[in-house]
C-alpha positions as CSV (number, residue, x, y, z in Angstrom):
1,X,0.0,0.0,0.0
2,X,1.3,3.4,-1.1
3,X,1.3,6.1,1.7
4,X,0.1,9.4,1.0
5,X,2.0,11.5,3.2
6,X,0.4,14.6,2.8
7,X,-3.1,13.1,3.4
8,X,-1.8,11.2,6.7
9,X,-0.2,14.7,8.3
10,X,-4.0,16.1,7.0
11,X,-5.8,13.8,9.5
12,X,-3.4,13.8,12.0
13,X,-4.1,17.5,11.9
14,X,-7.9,17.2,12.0
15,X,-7.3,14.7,14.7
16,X,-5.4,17.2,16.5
17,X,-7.7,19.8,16.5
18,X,-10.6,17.7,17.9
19,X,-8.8,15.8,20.9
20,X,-10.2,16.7,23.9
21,X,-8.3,18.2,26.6
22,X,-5.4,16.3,28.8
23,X,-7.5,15.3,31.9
24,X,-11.1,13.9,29.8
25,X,-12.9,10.9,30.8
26,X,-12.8,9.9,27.3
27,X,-8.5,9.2,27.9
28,X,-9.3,6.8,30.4
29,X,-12.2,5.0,29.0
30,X,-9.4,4.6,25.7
31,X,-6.9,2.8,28.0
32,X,-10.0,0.1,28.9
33,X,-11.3,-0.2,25.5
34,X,-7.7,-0.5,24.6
35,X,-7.2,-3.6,26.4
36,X,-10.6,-5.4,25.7
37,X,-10.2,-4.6,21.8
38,X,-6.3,-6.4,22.1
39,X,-7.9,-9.4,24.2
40,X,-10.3,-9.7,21.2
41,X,-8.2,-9.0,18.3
42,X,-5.0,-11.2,20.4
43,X,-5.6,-14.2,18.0
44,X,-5.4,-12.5,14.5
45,X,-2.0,-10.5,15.8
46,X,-0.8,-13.9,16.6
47,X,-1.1,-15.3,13.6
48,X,0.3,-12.1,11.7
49,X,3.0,-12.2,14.1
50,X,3.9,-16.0,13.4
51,X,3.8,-15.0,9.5
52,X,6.0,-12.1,10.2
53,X,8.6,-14.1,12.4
54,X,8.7,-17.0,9.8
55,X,9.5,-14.6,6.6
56,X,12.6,-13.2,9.2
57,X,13.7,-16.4,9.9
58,X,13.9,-17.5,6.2
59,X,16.0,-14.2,5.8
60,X,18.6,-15.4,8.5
61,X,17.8,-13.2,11.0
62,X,19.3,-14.5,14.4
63,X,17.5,-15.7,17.5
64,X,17.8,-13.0,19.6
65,X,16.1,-11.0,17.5
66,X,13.7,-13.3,16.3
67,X,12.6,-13.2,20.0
68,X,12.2,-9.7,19.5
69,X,10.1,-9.8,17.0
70,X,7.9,-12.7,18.3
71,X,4.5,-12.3,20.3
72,X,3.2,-14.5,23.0
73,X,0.4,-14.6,25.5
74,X,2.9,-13.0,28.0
75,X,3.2,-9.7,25.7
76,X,-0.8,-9.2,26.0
77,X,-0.6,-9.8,29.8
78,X,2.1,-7.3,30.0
79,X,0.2,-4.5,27.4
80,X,-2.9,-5.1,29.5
81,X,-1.0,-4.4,32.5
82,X,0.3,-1.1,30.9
83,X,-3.2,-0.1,30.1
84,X,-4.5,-0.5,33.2
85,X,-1.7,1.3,34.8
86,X,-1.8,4.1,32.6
87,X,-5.6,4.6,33.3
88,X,-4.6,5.1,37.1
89,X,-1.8,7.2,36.6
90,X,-3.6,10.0,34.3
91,X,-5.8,11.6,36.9
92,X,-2.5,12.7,38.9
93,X,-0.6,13.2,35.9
94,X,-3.0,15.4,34.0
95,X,-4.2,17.5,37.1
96,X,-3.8,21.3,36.8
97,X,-1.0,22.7,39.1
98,X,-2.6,24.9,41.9
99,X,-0.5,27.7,41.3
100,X,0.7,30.7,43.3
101,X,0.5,34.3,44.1
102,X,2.3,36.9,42.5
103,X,3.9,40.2,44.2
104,X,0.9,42.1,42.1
105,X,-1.5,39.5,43.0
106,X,-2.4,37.9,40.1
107,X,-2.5,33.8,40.3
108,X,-0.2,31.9,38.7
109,X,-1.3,28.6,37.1
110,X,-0.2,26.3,34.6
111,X,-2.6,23.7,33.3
112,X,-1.3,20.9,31.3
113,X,-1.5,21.0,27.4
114,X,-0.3,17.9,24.8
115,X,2.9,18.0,22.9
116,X,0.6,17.8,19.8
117,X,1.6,15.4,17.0
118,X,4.1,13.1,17.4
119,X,5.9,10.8,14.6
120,X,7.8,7.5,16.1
121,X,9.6,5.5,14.1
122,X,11.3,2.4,15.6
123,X,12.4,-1.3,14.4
124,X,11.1,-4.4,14.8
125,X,9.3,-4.7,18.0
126,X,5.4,-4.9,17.9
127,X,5.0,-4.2,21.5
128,X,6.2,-0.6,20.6
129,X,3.5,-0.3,18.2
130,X,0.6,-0.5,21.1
131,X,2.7,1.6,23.8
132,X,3.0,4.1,20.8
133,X,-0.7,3.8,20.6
134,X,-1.5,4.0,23.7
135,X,1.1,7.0,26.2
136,X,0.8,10.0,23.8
137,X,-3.0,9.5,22.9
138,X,-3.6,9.2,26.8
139,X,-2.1,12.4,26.8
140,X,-4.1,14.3,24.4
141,X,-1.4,14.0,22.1
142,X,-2.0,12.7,18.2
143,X,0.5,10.0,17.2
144,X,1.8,8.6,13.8
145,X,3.7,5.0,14.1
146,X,6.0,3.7,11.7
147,X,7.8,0.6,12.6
148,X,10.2,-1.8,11.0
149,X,9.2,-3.5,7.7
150,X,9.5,-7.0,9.5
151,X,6.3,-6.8,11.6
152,X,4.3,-5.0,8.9
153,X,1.6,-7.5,9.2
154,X,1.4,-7.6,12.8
155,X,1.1,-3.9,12.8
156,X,-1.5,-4.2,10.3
157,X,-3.7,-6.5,12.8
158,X,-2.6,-3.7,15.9
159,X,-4.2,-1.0,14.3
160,X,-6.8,-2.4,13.3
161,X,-7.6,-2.8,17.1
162,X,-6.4,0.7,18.1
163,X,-8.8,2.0,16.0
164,X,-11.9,0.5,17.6
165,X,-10.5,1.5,20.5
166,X,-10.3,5.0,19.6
167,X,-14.3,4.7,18.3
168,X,-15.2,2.9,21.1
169,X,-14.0,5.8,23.6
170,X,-14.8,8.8,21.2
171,X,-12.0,9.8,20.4
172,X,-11.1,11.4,17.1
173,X,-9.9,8.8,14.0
174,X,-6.4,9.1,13.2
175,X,-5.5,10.0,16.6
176,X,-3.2,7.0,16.4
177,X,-2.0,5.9,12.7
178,X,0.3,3.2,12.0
179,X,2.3,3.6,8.4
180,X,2.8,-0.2,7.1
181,X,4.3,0.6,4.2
182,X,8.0,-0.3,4.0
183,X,9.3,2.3,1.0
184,X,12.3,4.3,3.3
185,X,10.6,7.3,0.9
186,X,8.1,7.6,3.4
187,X,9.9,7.9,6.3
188,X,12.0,10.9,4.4
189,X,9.1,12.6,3.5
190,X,8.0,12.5,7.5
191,X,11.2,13.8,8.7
192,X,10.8,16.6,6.1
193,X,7.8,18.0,7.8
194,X,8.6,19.8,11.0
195,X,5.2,21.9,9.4
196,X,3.2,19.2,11.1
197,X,4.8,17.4,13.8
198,X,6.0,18.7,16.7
199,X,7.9,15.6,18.1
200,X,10.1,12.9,16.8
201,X,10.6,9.3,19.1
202,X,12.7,7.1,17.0
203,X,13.4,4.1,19.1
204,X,15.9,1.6,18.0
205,X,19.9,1.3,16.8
206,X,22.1,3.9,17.3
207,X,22.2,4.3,13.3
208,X,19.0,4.5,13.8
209,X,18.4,7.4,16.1
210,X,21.6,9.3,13.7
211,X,19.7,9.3,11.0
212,X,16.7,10.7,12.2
213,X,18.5,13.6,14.3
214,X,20.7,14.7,11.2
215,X,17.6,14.2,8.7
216,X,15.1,16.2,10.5
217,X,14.4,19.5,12.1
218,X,11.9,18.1,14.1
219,X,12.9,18.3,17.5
220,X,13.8,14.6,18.8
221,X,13.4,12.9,22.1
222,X,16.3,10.6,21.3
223,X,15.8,7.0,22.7
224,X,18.2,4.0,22.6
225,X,21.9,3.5,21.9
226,X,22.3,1.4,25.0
227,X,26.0,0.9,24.8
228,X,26.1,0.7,28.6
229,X,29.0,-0.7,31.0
230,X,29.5,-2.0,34.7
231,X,32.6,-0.4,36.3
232,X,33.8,-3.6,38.7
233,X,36.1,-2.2,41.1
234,X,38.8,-3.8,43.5
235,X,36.9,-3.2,46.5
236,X,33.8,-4.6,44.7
237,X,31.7,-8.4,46.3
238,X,32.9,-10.1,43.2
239,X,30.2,-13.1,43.3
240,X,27.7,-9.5,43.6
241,X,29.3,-8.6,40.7
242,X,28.9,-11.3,38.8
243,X,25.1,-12.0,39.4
244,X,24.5,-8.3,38.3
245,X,26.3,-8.4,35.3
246,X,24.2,-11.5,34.1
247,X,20.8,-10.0,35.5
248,X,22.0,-6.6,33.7
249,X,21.9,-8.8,30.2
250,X,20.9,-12.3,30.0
251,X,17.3,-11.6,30.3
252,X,16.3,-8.9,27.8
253,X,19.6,-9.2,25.6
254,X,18.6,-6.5,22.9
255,X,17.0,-4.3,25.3
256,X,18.1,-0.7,25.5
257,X,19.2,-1.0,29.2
258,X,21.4,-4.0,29.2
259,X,24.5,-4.4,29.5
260,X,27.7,-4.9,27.0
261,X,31.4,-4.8,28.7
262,X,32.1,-5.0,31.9
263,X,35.5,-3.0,33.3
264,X,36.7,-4.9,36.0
265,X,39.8,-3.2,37.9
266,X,43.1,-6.0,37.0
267,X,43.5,-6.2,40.4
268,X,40.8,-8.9,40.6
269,X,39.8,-8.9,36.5
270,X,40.7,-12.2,36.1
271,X,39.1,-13.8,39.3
272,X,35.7,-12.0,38.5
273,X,36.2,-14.1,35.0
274,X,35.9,-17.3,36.9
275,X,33.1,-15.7,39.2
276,X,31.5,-14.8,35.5
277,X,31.8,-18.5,34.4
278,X,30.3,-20.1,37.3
279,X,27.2,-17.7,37.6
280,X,26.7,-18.3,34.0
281,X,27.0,-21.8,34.4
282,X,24.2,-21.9,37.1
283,X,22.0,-20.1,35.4
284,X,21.2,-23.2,32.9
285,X,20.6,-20.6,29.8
286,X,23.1,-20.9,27.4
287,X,25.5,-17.3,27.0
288,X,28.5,-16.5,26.0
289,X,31.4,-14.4,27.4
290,X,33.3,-12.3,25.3
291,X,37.2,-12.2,27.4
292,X,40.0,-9.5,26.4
293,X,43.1,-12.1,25.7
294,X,45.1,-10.6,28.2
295,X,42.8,-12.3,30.8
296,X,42.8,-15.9,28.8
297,X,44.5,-17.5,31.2
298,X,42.1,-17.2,33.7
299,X,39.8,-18.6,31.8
300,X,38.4,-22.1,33.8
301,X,39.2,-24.9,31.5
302,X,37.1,-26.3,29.2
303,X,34.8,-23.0,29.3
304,X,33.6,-21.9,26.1
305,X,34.1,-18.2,25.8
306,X,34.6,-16.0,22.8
307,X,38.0,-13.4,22.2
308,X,36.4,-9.5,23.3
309,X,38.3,-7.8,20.1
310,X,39.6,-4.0,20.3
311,X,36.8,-3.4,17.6
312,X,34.2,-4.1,19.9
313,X,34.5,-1.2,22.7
314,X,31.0,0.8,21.4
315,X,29.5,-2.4,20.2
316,X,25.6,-3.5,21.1
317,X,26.4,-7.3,20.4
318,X,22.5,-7.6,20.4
319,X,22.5,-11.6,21.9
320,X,22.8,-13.2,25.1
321,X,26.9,-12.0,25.4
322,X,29.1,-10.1,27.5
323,X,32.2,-8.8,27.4
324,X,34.8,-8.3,30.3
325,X,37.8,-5.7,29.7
326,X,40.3,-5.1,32.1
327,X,41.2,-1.6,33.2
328,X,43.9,0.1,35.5
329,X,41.2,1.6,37.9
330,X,38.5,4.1,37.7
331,X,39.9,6.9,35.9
332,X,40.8,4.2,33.1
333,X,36.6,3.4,33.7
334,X,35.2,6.9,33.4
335,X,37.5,7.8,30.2
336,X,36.4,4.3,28.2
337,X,32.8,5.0,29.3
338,X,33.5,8.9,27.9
339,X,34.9,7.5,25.4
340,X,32.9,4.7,24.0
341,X,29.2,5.0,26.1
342,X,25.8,6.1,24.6
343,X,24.6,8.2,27.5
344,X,22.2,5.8,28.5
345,X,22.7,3.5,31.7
346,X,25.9,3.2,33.4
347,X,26.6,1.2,36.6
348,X,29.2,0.7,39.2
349,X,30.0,-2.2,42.0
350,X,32.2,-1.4,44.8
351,X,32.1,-1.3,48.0
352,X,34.6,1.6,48.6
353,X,32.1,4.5,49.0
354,X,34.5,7.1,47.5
355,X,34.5,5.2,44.6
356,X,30.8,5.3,44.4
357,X,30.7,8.8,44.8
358,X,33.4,9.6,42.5
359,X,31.6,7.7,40.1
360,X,28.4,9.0,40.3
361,X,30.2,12.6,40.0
362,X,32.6,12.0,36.8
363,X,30.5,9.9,34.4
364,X,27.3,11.1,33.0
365,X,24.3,9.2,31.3
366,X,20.6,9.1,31.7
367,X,20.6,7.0,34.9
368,X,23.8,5.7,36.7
369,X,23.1,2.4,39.0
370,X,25.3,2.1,42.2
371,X,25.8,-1.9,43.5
372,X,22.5,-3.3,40.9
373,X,21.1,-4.5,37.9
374,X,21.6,-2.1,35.1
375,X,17.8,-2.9,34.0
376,X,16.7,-0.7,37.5
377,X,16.6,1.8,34.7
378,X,13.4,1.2,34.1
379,X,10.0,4.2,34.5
380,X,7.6,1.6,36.4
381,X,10.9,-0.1,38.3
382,X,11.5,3.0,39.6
383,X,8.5,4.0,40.7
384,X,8.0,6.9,37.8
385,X,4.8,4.8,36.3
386,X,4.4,3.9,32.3
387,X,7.1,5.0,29.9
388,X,7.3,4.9,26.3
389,X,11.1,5.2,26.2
390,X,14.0,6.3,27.7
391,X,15.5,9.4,26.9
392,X,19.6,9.8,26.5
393,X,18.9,13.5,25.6
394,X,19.2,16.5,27.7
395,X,16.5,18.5,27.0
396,X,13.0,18.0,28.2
397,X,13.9,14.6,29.3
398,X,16.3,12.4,30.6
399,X,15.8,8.8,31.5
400,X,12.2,7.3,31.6
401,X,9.8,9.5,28.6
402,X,7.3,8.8,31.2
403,X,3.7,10.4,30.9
404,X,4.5,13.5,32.1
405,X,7.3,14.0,29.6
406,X,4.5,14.0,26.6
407,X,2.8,16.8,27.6
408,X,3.9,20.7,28.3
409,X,2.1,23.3,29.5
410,X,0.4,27.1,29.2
411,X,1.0,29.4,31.7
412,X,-2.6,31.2,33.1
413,X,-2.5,34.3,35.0
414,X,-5.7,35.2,36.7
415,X,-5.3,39.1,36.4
416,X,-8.5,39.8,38.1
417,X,-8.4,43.3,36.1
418,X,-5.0,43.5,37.3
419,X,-2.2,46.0,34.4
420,X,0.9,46.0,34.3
421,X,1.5,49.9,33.9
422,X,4.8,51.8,33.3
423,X,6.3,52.0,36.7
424,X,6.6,48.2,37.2
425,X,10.6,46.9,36.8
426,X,10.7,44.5,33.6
């Protein structure tokens, strides 16, 4: 199907100009039609799904991402969840401020106002497609969704629900649209028109999120590049430090908040190897560990491991993998994070609490974890409620794109016949 880009932006528009205000009834009966027309529509995306994953696989796409691209009965669970949970959280988040007096005594409000139309463009993961759907049009805002050419058919059978949903709460058409059509022409033309949209979410590789920033004027909330590390130092529990780096990856391998390389201080780099083996042995789940060569011989014999290569500081291996460099100390670890890191998550272990704090001072990225998981950086793990992303930006916002983050705000001073005159300083 050929996209007509200028009729798209046209509806969004129209959509635009009829949503109701942040804060309506209508947001919240959405989220719960939302989640009854996914229960109902659950077996058509499955089988558009399975079509999608099975013309991947006979490209010789690997598993990890074929994982990514595949839906279960445990992704409707989790996007019924976000539903209901984004329902509860709109009444706070949408609330107008109560504002304060001024020296003239005026009051000074701001009420909360959407971003207006957004345009995300992301890869292949189909659960994107329904938080897409779902966070900005709770917000009042008016979304367009392109994703990756691989789940084009189980994006076909999304939308298809979204927009019942969107009837069945009555809320405008083409509040939510979701572009199927794969011809990279249409994304340009998007990009192109900072006219009509006010936002652009790309979500995915780090080429990716470069493309969109340098081929746009739209202003971005950048999200991805998670080319994150774990700064092991001497003084760090090294079986603590092992069970974090595998927590921080083995689970959600291509996920944005995992992580790559390990820099273990050499003082006990090549023990924490052997601590790295033996977790990863107990886990039962097959990985692999990526090992500079100047810590092969501590390798455990008979250990299958993999030589970590100069070329890949930077590198999102994208599997079940991690890599374990070692380094003379901390400054060594804040220059390679510098260096090589995406701004996204970056984590320490130690037990030395000047470390820690001299960590948390010298590097910066969107969240820093201190003696965890690197996948705490999460919105609704720490407490901040849905997200649609996570920001590495610095403007706007940093860290979880939670649902405060998609909307802004207009200032209302209650003047109560109150002027400003001549004599007043500017």
């Amino acid at each position: 199907m050929v996209t007509d880009v200028e009729h798209l932006l046209a509806v969004a528009g129209r959509a635009r100009e009829q949503m109701p205000p942040p804060g309506d009834a209508r947001y919240e009966q959405y989220c719960v039609a939302l989640a009854d027309r996914l229960t109902e529509a659950w077996p058509t995306v499955l089988t558009a799904n399975a079509a999608d994953v099975g013309r991947a696989a006979a490209t010789g796409m690997g598993p990890a991402l074929l994982d990514r691209l595949s839906l279960g009965d445990q992704h409707l669970r989790a996007l019924l969840g976000l539903a209901e949970r984004t329902r509860t959280a709109l009444p706070a988040v949408t609330a107008p401020a109560a504002g304060h007096r001024a020296g003239n005594g005026t009051l000074v409000r701001r009420v909360p106002k959407p971003v207006g139309v957004a345009l995300m463009i992301y890869e292949a993961r189909p659960t994107v497609t329904v938080e897409g759907a779902l966070l900005p049009v709770a917000t009042g805002n008016v979304v367009v969704l392109r994703g990756g050419s691989e789940i084009a058919g189980t994006n076909q059978a999304l939308g298809d629900a979204v927009d019942k949903a969107l009837a069945d709460a009555g809320l405008p058409a083409g509040a939510a649209q979701i572009v199927t059509d794969p011809d990279r022409k249409v994304v340009r033309a998007l990009l192109r028109r900072h006219d009509a949209v006010d936002v652009l979410i790309p979500r995915g590789s780090p080429t990716l999120i470069d493309y969109c920033r340098t081929s746009s004027t739209i202003p971005v909330i950048a999200s991805g590049g998670g080319v994150n590390h774990l700064y092991v130092d001497r003084s760090a529990d090294l079986d603590l430090a092992a069970r974090i780096a595998l927590d921080s990856k083995l689970a959600e391998p291509t996920a944005c908040n995992t992580l790559e390389l390990v820099l273990a201080h050499a003082e006990v780099a090549g023990e924490l190897v052997g601590r790295l083996v033996d977790a990863g042995d107990g886990s039962g789940e097959p990985w692999l560990l990526r090992v500079d060569p100047r810590l092969n011989a501590s390798v455990p014999a008979g250990a299958a491991v993999a030589e970590l290569a100069g070329t890949d500081d930077g590198r999102e291996f994208l599997e079940r993998s991690v890599g374990v460099r070692p380094i003379a100390g901390l400054d060594d670890a804040v220059q390679h994070i510098r260096r090589f890191g995406s701004g996204h998550t970056e984590g320490v272990v130690a037990a030395d609490q000047g470390v820690v704090d001299a960590f948390v001072s010298r590097v910066d990225a969107a969240a820093l974890v201190v003696n965890g998981s690197l996948r705490l950086h999460d919105g609704p793990t720490m407490g901040l409620g849905p997200e649609l992303s996570i920001s590495t930006g610095r403007l706007h916002v940093r860290g979880p794109v939670d649902l405060s983050a998609l909307l802004t705000y207009s200032w209302v001073i209650d003047a109560a016949g109150t002027l400003r005159g001549g004599s007043e300083p500017a």
